[in-house]
C-alpha positions in Angstrom: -28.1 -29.5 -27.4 -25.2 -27.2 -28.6 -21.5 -28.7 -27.5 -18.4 -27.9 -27.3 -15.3 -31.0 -26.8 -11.6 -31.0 -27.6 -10.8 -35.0 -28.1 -14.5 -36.1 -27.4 -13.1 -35.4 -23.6 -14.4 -34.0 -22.0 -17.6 -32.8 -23.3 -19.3 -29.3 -22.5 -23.0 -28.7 -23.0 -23.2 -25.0 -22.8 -27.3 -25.5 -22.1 -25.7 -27.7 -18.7 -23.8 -25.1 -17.8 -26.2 -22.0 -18.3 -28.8 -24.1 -15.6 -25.5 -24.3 -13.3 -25.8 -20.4 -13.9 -29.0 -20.0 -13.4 -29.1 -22.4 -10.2 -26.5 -19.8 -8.5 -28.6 -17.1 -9.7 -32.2 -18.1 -8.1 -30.0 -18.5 -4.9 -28.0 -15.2 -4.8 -31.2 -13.4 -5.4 -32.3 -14.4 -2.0 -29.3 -13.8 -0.2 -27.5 -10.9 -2.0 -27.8 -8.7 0.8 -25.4 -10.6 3.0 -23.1 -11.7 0.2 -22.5 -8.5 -1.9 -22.3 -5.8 0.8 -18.6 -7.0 2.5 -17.2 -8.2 -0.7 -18.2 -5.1 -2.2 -17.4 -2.1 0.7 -13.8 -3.9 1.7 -12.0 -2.4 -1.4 -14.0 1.0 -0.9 -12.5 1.5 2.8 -8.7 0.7 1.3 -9.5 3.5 -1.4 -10.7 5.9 1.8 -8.4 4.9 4.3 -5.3 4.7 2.1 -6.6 6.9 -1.3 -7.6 10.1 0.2 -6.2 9.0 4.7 -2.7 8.4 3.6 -2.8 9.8 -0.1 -2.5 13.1 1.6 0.9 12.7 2.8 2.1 11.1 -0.2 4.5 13.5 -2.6 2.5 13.6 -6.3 4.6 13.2 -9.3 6.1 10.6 -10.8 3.5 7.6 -10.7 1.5 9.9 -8.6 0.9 12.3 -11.0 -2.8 12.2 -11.1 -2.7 12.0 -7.0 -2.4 8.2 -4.8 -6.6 7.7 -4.9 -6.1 7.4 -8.8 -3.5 5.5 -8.8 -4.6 2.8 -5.9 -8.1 2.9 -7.6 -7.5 0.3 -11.0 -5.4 -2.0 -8.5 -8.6 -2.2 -6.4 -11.0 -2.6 -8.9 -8.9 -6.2 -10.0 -8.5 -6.7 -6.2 -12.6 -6.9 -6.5 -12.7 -9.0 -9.3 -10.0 -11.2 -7.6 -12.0 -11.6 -4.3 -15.5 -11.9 -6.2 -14.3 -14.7 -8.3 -11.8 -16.4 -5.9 -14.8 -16.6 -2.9 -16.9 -18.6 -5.2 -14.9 -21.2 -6.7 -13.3 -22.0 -3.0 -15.9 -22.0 -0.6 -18.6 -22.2 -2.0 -17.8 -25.2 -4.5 -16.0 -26.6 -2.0 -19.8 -26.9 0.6 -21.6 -28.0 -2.4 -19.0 -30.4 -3.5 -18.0 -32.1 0.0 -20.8 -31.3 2.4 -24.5 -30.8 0.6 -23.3 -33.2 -1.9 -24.8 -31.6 -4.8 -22.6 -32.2 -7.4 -23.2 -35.6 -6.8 -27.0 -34.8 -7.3 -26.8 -33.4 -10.8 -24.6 -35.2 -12.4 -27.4 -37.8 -12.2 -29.2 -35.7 -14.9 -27.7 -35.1 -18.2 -25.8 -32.4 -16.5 -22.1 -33.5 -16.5 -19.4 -32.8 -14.2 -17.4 -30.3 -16.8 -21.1 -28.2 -17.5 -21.2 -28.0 -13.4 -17.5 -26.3 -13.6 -18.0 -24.5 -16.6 -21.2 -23.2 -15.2 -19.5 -22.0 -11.5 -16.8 -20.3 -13.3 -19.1 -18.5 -15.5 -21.2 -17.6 -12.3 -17.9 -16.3 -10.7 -16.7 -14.1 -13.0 -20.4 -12.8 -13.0 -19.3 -12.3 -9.5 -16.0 -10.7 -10.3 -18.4 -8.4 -12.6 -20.4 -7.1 -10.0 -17.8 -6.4 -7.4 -15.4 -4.7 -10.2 -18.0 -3.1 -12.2 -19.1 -1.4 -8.9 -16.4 -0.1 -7.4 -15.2 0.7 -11.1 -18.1 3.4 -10.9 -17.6 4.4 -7.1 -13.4 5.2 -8.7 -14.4 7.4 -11.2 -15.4 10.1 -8.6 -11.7 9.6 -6.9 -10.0 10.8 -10.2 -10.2 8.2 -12.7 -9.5 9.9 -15.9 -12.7 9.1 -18.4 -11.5 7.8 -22.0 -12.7 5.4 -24.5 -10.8 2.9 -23.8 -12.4 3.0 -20.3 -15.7 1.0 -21.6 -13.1 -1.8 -22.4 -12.4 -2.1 -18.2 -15.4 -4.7 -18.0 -14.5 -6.8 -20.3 -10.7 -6.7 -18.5 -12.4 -7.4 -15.2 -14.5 -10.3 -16.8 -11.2 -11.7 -18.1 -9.7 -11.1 -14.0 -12.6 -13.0 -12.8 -11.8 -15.7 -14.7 -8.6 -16.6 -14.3 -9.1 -16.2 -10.5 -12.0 -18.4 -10.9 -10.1 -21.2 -12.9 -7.1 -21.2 -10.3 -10.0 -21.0 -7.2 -11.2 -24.0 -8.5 -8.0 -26.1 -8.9 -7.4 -25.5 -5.8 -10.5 -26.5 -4.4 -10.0 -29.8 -6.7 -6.7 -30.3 -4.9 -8.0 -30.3 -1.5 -9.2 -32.5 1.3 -9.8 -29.8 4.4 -11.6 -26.7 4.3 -9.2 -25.3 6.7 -6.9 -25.5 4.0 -8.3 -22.5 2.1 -6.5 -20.2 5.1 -3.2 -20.8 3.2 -4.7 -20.0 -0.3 -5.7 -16.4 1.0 -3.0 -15.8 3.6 0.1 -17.3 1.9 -1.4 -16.4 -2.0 -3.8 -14.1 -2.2 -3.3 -12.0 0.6 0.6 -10.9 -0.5 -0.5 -11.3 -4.2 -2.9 -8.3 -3.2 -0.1 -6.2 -0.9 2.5 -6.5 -3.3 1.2 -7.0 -7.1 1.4 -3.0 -7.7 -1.7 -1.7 -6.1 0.0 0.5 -3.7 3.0 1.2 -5.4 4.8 0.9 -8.0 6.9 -2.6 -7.6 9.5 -1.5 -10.1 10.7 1.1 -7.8 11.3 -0.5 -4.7 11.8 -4.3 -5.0 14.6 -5.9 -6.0 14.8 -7.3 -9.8 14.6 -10.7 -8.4 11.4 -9.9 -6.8 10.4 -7.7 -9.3 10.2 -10.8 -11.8 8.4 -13.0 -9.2 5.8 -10.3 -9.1 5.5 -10.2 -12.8 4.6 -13.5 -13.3 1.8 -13.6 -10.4 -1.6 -13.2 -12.1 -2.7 -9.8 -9.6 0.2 -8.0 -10.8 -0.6 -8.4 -14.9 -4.3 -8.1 -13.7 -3.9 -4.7 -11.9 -1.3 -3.7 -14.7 -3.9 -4.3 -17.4 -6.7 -2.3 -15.4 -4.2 0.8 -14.7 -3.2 1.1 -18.4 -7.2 0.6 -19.8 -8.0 3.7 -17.0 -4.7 5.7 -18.5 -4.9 5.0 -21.9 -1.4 3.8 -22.1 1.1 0.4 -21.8 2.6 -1.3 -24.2 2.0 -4.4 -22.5 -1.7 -4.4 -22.6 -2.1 -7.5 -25.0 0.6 -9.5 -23.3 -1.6 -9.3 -19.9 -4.6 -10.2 -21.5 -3.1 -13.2 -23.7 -1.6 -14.2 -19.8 -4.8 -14.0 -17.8 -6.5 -15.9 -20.9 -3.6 -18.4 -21.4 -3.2 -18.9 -17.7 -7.2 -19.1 -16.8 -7.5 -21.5 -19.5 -4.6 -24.4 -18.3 -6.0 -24.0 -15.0 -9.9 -24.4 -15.5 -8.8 -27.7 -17.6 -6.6 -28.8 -14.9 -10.1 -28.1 -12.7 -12.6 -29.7 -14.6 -10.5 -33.0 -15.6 -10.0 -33.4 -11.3 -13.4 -32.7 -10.3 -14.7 -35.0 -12.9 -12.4 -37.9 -11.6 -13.4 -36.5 -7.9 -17.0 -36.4 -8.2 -17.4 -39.5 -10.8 -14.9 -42.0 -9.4 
């Protein structure tokens, strides 16, 4: 069996967490219907209602240039991601973990506690895939300029969908209450996704204060790194991916190390 460790501790078995994969994947197939249509049409009725309902009073130029749909459409396409990935690693682990107990069923198997993590953050950035690779397709008739480095956006919304998974999932190893998963998406994710640069450009209207609290949220350098794979450009490119990666990283270890202790102890 093919592992993976840093200090013997903990110990991933990459075969563990592929049948964690797999496990998610028998049971999405029967219920895809119900759980990829909302996830997947929110996004497309804010590139609608705002792209081409409020994009037409909006003066092009500037950041504009290429009209408001264009420019709203990368931002959306890491909002995806970010909803895809964060929905599975907080809800859903949280039911299996707490209620249905199931965690507690395979780890009685030579399935560990890190494989189960590594295996539902793998399953929610195939999640985050989906949603982003989707509506990525459904942009490019709302004025996505095509380029080469275009084919690079899955691999950018991959990367997305993990870090939201990783920080989903520390969250969910923090937690006690499932009501407490209303102040993760109203007091985080819901402002992360109004002002992280989807709509507009942050730069020009905030503050510098809040400009450099924005900077440092992972949305923002998500959206950013979509918007400059769809334009070809940024200089900052590398630094958002080495972020996302850096960030995703310290948080899924944070996750696995207290869901170990959680489900174990």
């Amino acid at each position: 069996m093919s592992r993976v460790g840093f200090r013997l501790q903990p110990v991933i078995s990459l075969v563990g967490a592929w049948r964690v994969w797999e496990r998610n994947l028998r049971v999405y197939k029967r219920n895809w219907k119900y759980a990829l249509l909302p996830n997947f049409f929110e996004p497309v009725f804010y590139l609608l209602g705002l792209g081409l309902g409020l994009g037409a009073y909006v003066v092009g130029g500037g950041s504009f240039q290429s009209g408001y749909a264009a420019f709203i459409a990368p931002g959306l396409v890491a909002a995806s991601a970010m909803n895809g990935a964060s929905f599975e690693t907080t809800y859903n682990v949280y039911v299996k973990l707490r209620f249905a107990r199931l965690y507690d069923a395979i780890v009685t198997t030579r399935v560990n506690m890190e494989d189960v993590a590594c295996g539902e953050i793998l399953w929610a950035i195939t999640r985050a895939l989906l949603y982003g690779g989707a509506f990525l397709l459904i942009a490019l008739f709302f004025g996505i300029p095509l380029s080469a480095r275009l084919l690079l956006a899955p691999l950018a919304v991959a990367l997305v969908g993990y870090c939201f998974a990783a920080l989903g999932l520390a969250f969910t190893s923090l937690i006690d209450n499932i009501d407490l998963y209303t102040y993760y998406f109203t007091m985080f994710l819901t402002p992360a996704f109004l002002f992280s640069g989807i709509f507009f450009p942050v730069e020009e209207r905030f503050p510098a204060f809040l400009v450099a609290v924005a900077q440092y949220t992972p949305l923002y350098r998500a959206v950013r790194l979509l918007r400059d794979l769809v334009n070809g450009s940024g200089s900052h490119l590398w630094w958002d991916v080495l972020y996302l990666l850096v960030l995703g990283t310290l948080l899924a270890a944070f996750a696995i190390s207290r869901l170990r202790r959680r489900v174990i102890a």
